[in-house]
C-alpha positions in Angstrom: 20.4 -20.2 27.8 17.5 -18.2 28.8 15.0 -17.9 25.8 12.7 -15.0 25.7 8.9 -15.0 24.1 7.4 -12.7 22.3 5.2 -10.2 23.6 2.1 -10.1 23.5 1.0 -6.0 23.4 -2.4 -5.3 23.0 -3.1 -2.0 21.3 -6.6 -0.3 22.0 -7.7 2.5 19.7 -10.5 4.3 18.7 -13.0 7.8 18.6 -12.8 9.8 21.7 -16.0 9.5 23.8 -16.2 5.6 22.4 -14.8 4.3 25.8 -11.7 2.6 24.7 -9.7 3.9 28.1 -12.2 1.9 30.1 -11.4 -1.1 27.4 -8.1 -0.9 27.9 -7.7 -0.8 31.3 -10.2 -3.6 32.3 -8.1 -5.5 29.6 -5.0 -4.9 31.2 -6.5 -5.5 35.0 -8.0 -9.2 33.3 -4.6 -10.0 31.2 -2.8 -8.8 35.1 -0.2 -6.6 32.4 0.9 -3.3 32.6 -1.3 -0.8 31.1 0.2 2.6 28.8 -2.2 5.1 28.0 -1.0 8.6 26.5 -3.5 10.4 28.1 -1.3 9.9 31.6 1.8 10.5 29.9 0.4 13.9 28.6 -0.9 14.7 32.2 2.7 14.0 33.6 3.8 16.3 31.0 1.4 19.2 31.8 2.2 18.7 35.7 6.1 19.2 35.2 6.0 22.6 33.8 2.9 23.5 35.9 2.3 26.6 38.2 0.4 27.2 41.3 -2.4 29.6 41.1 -2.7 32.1 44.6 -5.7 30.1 45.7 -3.6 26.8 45.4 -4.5 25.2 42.6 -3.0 23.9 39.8 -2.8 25.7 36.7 -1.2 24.4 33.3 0.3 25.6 30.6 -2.2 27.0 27.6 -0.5 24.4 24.9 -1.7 21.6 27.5 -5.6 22.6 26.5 -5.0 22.2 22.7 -6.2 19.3 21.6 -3.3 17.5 19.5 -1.1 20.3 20.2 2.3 20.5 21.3 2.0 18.6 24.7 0.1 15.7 23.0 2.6 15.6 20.7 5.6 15.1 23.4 3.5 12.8 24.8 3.0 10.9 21.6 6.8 10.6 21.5 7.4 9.8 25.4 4.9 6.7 25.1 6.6 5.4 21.5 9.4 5.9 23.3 8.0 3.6 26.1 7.0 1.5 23.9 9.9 0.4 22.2 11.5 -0.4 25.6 8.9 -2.6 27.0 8.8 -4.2 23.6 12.2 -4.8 23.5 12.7 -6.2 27.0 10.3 -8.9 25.8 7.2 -7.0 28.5 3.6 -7.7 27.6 1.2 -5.3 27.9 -1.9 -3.2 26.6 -1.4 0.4 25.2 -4.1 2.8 24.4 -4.5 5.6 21.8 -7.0 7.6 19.5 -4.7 6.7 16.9 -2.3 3.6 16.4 0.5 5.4 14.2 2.8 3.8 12.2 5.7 5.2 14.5 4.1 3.1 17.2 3.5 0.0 15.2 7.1 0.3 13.9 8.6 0.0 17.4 6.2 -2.8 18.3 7.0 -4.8 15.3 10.3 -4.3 15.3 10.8 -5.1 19.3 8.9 -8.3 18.1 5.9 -8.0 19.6 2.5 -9.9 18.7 0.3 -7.2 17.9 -3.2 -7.5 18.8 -5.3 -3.9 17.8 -8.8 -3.2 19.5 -10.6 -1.0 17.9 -13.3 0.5 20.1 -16.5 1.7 18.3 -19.8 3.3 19.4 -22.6 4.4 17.7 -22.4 8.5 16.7 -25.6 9.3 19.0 -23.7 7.7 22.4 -20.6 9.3 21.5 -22.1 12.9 21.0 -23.6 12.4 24.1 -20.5 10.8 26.5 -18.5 13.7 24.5 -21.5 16.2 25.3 -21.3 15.4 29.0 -17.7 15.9 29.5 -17.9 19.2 27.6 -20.4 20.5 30.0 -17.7 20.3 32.8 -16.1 22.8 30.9 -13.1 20.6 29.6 -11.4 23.1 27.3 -10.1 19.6 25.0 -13.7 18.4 25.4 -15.5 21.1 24.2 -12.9 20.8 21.6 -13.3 17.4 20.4 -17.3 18.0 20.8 -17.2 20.7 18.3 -14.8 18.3 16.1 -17.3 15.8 16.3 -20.1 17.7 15.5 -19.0 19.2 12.4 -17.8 15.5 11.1 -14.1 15.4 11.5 -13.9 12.6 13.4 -14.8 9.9 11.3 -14.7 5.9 12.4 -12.6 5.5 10.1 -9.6 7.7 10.9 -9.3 5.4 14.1 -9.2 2.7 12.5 -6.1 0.2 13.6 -3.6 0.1 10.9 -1.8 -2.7 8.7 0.4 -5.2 9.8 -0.8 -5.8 13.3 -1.4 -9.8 14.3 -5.1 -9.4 14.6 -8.0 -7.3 14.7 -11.1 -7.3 17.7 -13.6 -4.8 17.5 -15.6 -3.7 20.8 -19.1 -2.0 20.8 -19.9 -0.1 23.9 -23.1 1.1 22.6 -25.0 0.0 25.9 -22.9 1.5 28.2 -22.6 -2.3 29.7 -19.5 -4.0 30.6 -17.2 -4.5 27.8 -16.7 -7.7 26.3 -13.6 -8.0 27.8 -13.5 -12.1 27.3 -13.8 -11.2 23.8 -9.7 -10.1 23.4 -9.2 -12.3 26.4 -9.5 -15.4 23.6 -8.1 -13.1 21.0 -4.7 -13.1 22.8 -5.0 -16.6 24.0 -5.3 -17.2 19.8 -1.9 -15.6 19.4 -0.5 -16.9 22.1 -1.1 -20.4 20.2 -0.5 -24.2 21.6 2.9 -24.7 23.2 5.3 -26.7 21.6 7.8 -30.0 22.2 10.4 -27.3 23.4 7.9 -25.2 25.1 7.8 -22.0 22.3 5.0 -20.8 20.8 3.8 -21.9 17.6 4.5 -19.5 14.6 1.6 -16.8 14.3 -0.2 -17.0 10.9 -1.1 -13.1 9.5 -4.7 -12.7 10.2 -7.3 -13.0 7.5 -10.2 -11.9 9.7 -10.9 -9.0 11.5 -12.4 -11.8 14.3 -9.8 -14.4 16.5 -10.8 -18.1 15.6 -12.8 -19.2 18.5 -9.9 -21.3 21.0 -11.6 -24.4 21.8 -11.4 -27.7 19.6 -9.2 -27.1 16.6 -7.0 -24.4 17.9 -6.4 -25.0 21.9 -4.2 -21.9 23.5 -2.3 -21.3 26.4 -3.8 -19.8 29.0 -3.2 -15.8 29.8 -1.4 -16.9 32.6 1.7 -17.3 30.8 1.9 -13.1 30.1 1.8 -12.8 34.1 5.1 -15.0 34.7 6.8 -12.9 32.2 
């Protein structure tokens, strides 16, 4: 009988303009996983009810320009949606949102998945400028969630991963360096746990810090490679 493991599904959140899209999919090129971001799904979205403009470009719809309007609300259904098939057929990979809502977590949880949240943060001064900069291309969402921003509504906190995931990592990309990528690398490696006699994973204890145990000496875990030969 073939037995299937958990997933593993790492779930990247955060404040627009705090660089958790460049998180997530250096995560997911590390880990070798997929990588589901709603961002793309909404962009599908717009594309499929699009028009062509006489001079040949692309024009889309005026609900695709409304920040959390209707089309980012299909997409927010498409990619639970998604998420609750990958989940299910045992898939790991890394998902990225603003917000991890509960309708999200629910499917995870309840495909079985190990849920490890990574909450991106930057301090407000970087983020008004990134979200500065891509308002100045004349973004009509990022002029949006500039002016959101700037008149407080977009709190850390609101971003913040919710309860009942596995574990908690939190990234700062203050510097604008490379992120610490080998930081959720041991985080996962942590809840993927030592192999036992018959080759499962060891049981995953609820996390009681917002930090994964370090994974050398007391706590030894398999390596990443494991979420590949899935």
């Amino acid at each position: 009988m073939v037995v299937r493991e958990r997933p593993v599904v790492v779930a990247v959140c955060g404040c627009p303009g705090a660089g958790k899209t460049t998180v997530a999919a250096a995560t997911a090129g590390r880990l070798g996983i997929p990588f589901l971001t709603r961002d793309e799904i909404k962009t599908g979205l717009g594309l499929s009810c699009a028009s062509v403009a006489e001079d040949g470009r692309v024009r889309l719809g005026r609900d695709f320009h409304v920040a959390g309007g209707p089309v980012s609300l299909r997409a927010e259904v498409v990619m639970v949606d998604a998420v609750r098939l990958l989940a299910a057929a045992g898939v790991s990979f890394v998902v990225e949102s603003s917000v991890l809502s509960h309708e999200l977590l629910g499917v995870l949880l309840t495909g079985g998945a190990r849920v490890l949240a990574v909450h991106v943060v930057a301090r407000e001064a970087v983020i008004g400028r990134r979200l500065g900069a891509r308002a100045a291309d004349g973004g009509a969402i990022d002029q949006q969630l500039l002016s959101l921003f700037q008149r407080g509504e977009m709190k850390r906190s609101i971003f913040e991963p919710p309860e009942g995931v596995e574990a908690v990592v939190e990234i700062d990309t203050s510097d604008d360096g490379a992120p610490a990528i080998e930081t959720i690398v041991a985080a996962v490696v942590a809840l993927l746990g030592p192999p036992s006699a018959g080759g499962e994973p060891a049981p995953i204890e609820p996390a009681t810090n917002r930090r994964p145990e370090p994974t050398g000496g007391r706590r030894p875990g398999r390596s990443v490679e494991s979420l590949r030969r899935r």
